[in-house]
TIPA-721647 format. One record per residue (C-alpha): residue number from 0; residue in three letters; x, y, z. Coordinates in steps of 0.5 Angstrom, whole numbers, plus 2048, in hexadecimal, padded with zeros to 3 digits. Example, Ala and Ser with C-alpha at 12.3 -4.5 7.8 and 13.67 -1.06 7.14 Angstrom:
2
+-----+------+-----+-----+-----+
! pos ! code !   x !   y !   z !
+-----+------+-----+-----+-----+
!   0 !  ALA ! 819 ! 7F7 ! 810 !
!   1 !  SER ! 81B ! 7FE ! 80E !
+-----+------+-----+-----+-----+
END
This chain:
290
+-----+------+-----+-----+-----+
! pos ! code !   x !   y !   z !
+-----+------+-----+-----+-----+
!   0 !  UNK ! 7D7 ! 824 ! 810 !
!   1 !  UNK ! 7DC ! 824 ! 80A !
!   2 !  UNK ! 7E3 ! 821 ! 80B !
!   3 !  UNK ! 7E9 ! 826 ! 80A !
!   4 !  UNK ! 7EF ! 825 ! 808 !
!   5 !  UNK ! 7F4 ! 828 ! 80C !
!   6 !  UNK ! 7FA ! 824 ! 80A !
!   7 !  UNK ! 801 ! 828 ! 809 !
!   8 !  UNK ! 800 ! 825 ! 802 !
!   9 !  UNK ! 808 ! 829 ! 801 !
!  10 !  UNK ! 80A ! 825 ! 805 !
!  11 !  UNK ! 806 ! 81E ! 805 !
!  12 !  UNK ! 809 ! 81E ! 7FD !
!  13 !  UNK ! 811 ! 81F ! 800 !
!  14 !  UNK ! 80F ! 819 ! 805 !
!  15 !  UNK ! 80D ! 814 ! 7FF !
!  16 !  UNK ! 813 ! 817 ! 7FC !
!  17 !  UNK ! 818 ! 816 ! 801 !
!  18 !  UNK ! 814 ! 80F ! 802 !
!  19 !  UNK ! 816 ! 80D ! 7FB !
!  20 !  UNK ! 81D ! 80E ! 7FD !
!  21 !  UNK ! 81D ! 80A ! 803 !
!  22 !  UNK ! 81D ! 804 ! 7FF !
!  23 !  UNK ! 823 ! 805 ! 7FD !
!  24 !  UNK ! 826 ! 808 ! 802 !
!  25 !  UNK ! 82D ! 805 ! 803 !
!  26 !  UNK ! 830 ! 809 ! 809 !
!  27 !  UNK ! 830 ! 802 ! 80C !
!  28 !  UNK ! 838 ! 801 ! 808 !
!  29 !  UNK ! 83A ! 808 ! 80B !
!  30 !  UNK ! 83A ! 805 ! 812 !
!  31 !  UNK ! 83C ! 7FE ! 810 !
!  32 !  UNK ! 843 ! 7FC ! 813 !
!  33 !  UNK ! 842 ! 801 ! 819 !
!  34 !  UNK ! 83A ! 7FB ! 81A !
!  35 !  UNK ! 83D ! 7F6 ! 819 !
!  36 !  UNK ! 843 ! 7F7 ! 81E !
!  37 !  UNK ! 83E ! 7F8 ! 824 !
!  38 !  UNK ! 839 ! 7F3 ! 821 !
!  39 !  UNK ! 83F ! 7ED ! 822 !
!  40 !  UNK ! 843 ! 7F1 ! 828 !
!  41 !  UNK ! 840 ! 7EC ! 82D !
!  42 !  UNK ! 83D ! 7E6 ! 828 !
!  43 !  UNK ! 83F ! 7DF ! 829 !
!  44 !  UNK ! 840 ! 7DA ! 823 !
!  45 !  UNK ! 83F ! 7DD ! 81C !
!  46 !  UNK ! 840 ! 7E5 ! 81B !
!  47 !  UNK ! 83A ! 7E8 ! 818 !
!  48 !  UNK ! 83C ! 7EB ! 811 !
!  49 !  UNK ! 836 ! 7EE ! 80F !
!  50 !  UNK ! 834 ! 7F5 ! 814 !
!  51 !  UNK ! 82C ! 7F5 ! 816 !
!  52 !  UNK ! 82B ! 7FC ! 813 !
!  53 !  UNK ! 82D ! 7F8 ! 80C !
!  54 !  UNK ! 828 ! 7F2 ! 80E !
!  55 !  UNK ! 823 ! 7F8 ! 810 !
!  56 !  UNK ! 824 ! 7FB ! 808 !
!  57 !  UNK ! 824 ! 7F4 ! 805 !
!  58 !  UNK ! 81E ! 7F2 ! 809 !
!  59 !  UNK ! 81A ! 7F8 ! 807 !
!  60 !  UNK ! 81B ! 7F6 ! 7FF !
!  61 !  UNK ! 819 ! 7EF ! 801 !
!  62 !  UNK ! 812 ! 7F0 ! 804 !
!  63 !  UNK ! 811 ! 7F7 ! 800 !
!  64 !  UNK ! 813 ! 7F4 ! 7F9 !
!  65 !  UNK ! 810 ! 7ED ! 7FC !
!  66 !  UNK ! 817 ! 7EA ! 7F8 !
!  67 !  UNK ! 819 ! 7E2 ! 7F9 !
!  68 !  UNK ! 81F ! 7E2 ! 7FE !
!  69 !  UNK ! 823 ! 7E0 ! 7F7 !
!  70 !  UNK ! 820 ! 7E7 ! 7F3 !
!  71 !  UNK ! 823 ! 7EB ! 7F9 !
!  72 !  UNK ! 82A ! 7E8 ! 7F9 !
!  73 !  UNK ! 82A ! 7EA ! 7F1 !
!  74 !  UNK ! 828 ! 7F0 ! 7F2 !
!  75 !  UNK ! 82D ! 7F3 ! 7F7 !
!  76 !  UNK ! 831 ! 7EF ! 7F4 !
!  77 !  UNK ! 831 ! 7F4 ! 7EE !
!  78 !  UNK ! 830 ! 7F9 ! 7F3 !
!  79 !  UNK ! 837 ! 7F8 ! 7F7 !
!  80 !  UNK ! 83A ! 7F8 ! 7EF !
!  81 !  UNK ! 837 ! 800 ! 7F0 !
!  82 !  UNK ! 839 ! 801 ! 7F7 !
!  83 !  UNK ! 840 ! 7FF ! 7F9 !
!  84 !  UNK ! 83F ! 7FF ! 7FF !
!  85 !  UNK ! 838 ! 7FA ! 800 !
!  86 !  UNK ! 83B ! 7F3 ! 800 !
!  87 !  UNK ! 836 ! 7EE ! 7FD !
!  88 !  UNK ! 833 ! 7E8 ! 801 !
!  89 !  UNK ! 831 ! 7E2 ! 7FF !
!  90 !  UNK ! 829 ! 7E0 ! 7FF !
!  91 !  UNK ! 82A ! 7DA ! 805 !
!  92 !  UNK ! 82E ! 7E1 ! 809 !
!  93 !  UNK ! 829 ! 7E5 ! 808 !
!  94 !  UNK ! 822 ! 7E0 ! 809 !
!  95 !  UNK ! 826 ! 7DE ! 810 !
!  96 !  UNK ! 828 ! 7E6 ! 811 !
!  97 !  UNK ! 821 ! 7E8 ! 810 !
!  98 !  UNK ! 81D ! 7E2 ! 813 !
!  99 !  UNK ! 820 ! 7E3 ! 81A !
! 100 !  UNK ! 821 ! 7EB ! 818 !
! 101 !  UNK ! 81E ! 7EF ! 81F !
! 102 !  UNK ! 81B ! 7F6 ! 81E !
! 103 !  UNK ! 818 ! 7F9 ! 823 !
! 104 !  UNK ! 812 ! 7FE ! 825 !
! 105 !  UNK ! 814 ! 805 ! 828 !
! 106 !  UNK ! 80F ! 806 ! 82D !
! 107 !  UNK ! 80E ! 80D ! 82F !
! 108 !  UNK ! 80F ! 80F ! 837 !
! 109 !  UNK ! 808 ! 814 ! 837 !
! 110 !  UNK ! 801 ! 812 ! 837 !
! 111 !  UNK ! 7FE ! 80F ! 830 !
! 112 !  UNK ! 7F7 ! 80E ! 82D !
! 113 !  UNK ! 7F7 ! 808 ! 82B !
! 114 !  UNK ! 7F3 ! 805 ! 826 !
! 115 !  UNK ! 7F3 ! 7FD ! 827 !
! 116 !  UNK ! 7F0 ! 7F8 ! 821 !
! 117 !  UNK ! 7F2 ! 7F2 ! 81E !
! 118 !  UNK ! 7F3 ! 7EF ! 817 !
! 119 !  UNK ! 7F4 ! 7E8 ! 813 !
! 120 !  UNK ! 7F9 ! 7E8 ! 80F !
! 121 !  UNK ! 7F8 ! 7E0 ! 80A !
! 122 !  UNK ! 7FE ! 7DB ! 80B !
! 123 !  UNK ! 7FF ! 7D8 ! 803 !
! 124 !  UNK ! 803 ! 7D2 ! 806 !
! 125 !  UNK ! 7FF ! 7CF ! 80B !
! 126 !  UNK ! 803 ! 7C9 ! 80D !
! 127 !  UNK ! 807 ! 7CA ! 813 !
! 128 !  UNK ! 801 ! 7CE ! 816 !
! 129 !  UNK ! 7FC ! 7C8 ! 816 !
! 130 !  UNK ! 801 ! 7C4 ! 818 !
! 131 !  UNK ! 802 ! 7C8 ! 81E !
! 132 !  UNK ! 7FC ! 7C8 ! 820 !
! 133 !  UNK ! 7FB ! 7C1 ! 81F !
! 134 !  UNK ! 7F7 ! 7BF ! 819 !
! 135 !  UNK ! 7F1 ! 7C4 ! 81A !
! 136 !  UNK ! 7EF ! 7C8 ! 814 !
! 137 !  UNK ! 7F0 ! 7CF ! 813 !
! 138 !  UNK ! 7ED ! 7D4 ! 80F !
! 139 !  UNK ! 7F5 ! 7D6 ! 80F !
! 140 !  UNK ! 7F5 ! 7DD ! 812 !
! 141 !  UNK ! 7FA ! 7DF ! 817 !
! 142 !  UNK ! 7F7 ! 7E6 ! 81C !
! 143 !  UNK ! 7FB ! 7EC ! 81C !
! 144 !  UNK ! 7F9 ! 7F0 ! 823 !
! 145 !  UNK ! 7FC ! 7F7 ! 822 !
! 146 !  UNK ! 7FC ! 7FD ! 827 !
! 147 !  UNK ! 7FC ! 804 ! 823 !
! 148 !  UNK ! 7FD ! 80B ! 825 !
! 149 !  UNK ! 7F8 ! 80E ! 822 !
! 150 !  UNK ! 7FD ! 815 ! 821 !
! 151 !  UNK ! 803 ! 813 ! 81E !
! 152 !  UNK ! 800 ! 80D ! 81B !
! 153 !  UNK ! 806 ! 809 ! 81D !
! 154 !  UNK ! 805 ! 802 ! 81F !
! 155 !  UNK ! 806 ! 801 ! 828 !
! 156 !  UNK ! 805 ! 7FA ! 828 !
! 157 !  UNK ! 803 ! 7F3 ! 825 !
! 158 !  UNK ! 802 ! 7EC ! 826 !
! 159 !  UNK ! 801 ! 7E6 ! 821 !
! 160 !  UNK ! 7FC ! 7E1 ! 823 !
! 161 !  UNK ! 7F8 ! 7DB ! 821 !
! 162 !  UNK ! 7F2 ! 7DD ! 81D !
! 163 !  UNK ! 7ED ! 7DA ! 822 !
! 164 !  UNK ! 7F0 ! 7DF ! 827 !
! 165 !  UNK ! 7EC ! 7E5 ! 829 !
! 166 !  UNK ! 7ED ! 7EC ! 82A !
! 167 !  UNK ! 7EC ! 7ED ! 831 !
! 168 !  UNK ! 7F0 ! 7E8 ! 833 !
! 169 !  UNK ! 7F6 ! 7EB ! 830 !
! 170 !  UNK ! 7F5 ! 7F2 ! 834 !
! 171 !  UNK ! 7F9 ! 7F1 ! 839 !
! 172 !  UNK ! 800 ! 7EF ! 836 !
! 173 !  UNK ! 7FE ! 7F4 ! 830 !
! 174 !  UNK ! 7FF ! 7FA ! 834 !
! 175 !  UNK ! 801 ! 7F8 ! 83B !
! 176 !  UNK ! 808 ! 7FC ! 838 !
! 177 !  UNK ! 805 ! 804 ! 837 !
! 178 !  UNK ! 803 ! 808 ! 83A !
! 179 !  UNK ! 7FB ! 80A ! 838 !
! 180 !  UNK ! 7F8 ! 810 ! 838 !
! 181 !  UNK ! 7F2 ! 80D ! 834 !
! 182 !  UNK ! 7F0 ! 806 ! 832 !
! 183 !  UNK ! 7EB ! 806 ! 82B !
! 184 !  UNK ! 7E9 ! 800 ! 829 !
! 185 !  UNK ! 7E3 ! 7FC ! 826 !
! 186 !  UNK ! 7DE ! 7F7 ! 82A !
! 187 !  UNK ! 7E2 ! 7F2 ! 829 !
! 188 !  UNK ! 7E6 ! 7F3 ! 82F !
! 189 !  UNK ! 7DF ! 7F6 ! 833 !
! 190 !  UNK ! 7E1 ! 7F1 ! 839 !
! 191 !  UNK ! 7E2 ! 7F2 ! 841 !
! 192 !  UNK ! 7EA ! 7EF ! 841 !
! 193 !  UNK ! 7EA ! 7F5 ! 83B !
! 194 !  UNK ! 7E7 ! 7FB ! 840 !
! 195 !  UNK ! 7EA ! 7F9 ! 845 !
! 196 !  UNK ! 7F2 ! 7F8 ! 842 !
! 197 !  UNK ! 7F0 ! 7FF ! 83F !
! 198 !  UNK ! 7ED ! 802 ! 846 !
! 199 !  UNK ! 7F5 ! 7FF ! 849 !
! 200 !  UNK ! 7F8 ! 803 ! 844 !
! 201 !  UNK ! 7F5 ! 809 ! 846 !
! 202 !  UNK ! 7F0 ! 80A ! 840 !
! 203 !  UNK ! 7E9 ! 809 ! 844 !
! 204 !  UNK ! 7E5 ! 809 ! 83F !
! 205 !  UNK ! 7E8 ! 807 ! 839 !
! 206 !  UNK ! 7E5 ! 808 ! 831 !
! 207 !  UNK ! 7E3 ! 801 ! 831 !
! 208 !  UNK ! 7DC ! 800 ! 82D !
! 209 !  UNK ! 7D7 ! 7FE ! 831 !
! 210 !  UNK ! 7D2 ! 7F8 ! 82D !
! 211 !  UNK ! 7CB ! 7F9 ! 82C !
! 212 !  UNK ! 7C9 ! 7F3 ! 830 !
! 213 !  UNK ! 7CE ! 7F5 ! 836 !
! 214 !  UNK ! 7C9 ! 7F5 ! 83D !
! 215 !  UNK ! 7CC ! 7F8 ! 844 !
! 216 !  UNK ! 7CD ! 7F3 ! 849 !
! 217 !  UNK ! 7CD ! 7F4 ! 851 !
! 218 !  UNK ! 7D3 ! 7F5 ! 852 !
! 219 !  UNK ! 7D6 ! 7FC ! 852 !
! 220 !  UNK ! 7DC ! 7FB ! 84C !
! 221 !  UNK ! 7E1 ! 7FF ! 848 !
! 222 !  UNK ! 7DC ! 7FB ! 841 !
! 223 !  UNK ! 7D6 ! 7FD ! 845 !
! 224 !  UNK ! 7D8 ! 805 ! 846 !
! 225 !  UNK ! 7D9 ! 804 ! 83E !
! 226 !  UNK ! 7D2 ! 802 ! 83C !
! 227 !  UNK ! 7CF ! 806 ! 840 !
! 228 !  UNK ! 7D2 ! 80C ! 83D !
! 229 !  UNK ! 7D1 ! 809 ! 836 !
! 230 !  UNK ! 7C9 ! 808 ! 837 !
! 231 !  UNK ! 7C9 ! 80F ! 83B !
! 232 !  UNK ! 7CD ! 812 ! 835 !
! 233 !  UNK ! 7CB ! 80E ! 82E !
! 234 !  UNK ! 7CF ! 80C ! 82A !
! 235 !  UNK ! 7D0 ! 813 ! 827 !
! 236 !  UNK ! 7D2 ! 816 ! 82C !
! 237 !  UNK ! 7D7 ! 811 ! 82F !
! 238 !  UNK ! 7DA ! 811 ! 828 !
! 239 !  UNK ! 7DB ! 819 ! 829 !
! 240 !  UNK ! 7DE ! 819 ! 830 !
! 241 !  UNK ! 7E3 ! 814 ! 82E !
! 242 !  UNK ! 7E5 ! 815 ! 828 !
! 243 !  UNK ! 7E3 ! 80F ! 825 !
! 244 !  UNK ! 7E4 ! 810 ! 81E !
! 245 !  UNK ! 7EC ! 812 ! 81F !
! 246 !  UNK ! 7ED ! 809 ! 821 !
! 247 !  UNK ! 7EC ! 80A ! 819 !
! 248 !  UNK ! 7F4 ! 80B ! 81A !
! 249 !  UNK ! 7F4 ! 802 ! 81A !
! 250 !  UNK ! 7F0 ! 801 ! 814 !
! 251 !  UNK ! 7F4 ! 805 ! 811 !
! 252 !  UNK ! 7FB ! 802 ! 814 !
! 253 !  UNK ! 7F8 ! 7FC ! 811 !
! 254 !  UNK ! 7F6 ! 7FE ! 809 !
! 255 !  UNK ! 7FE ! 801 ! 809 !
! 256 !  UNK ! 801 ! 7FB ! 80C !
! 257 !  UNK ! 7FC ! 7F6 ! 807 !
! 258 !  UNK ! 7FD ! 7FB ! 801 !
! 259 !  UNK ! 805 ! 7FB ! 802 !
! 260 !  UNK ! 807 ! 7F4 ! 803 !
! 261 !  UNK ! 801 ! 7F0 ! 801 !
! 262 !  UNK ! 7FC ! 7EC ! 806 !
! 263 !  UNK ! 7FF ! 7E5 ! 805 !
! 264 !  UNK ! 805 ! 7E2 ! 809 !
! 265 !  UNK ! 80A ! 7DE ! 805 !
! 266 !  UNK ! 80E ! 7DB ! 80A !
! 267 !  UNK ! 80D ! 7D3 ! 80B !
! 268 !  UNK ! 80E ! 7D3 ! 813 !
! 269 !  UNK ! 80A ! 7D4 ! 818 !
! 270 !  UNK ! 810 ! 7D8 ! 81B !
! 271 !  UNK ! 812 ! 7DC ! 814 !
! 272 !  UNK ! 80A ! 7DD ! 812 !
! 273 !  UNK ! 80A ! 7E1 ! 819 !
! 274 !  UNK ! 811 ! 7E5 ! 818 !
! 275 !  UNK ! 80F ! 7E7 ! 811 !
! 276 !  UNK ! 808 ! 7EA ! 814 !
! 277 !  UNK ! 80C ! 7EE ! 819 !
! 278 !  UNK ! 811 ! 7F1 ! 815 !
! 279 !  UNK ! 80D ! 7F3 ! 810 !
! 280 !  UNK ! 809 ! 7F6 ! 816 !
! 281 !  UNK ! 80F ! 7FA ! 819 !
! 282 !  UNK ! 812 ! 7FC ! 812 !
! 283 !  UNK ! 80C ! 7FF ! 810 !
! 284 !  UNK ! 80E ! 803 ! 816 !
! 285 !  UNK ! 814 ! 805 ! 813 !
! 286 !  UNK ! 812 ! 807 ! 80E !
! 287 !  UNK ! 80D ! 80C ! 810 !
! 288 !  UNK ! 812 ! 80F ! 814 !
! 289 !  UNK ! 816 ! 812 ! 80E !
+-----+------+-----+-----+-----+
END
């Protein structure tokens, strides 16, 4: 069958329009004395000179454009000649801001179809990350877990881990916060801890591919229930009873996220190789959302 296009294609160009505006959207100046005061209303020691909606914006132009932090500060300091009311930051304010920067994920109060996968995203210095691990040789990858709903195709849920770290065993902490409709995922989480973390958050039998090689034990299980219905109905027709094709929605998260930021991590530290990722993550959800 052949795919058809249903996109509002109107509408998908006034989206990209208004995504190219977003970069420069420099609302965060129209808020700024009225932030900063509830920002350092009950803050000890040194007041906060910059609002968080500034750092969000100046965040975005440093992962987006991939600018050294000595770049950005040029840049909205040229910026700020432009638009009196934005007050240029030195470089070390803006590393330290958005370091330490946290953004959060909204997650919808409904029932989701979940789409879950992971990612390796290449660290360039591995420095610190192989002394951690106490001399070991890595290949220099760090994992991204992420949970996606495969509707708005907005992110829900990430976690960052070791690149050793296996799917499965990041399910739980990857979801335990959503409410779950559906669950697709790949073989890779084909596990009874799996089944049974979905069967408790009420999806009995989840969208789970089952592998090739899986054998039905003797105890009655959440896995066991799956195979047998996976054996019964082919792959064919458990891909079409489950809708399988719409977990896509993750691979397709991932291609943005790569294309847009770039697949290699530039932080040196362990701690900042793992803030980087995830706010690339987390503004890519902001973006959408314009």
């Amino acid at each position: 069958m052949d795919y058809i296009d249903n996109r509002d294609w109107p509408e998908y160009n006034a989206q990209l329009v208004r995504r190219g505006e977003f970069y420069l959207d420099l609302n965060c100046v129209k808020n700024w004395r009225w932030e900063l005061r509830v920002m350092n209303r009950k803050k000890t020691g040194a007041p906060y000179k910059y609002p968080n909606t500034f750092i969000t914006f100046a965040s975005i132009i440093y992962s987006f454009f991939r600018m050294p932090y000595r770049q950005l500060e040029g840049f909205i300091g040229l910026l700020s000649t432009y638009e009196p009311g934005l007050v240029a930051a030195d470089y070390t304010t803006l590393h330290k801001r958005i370091s330490k920067q946290f953004l959060g994920i909204e997650i919808p109060e409904t029932d989701a179809v979940v789409a879950v996968d992971s990612t390796g995203i290449k660290v360039t210095n591995r420095g610190d990350w192989m002394r951690e691990k106490h001399g070991k040789q890595r290949r220099g990858w760090l994992k991204v877990h992420v949970a996606v709903d495969v509707e708005s195709k907005k992110l829900l849920s990430l976690e960052v881990t070791e690149e050793d770290t296996s799917d499965s065993e990041v399910l739980r902490p990857l979801l335990e916060n959503i409410n779950i409709e559906e669950g697709l995922m790949d073989g890779a989480y084909d596990t009874n801890d799996a089944f049974e973390f979905m069967k408790s958050k009420g999806v009995d039998c989840p969208g789970i591919k089952i592998r090739e090689n899986a054998v039905v034990g003797n105890e009655i299980s959440a896995r066991s229930t799956a195979v047998l219905e996976y054996k019964k109905m082919g792959y064919k027709g458990w891909k079409q009873m489950h809708q399988y094709g719409r977990r896509w929605a993750v691979e397709g998260l991932f291609s943005s996220i790569k294309r847009i930021f770039g697949e290699i991590v530039r932080a040196s530290s362990t701690e900042g190789m793992v803030s980087e990722v995830k706010r690339a993550f987390i503004l890519y959800n902001i973006i959408i959302s314009v």
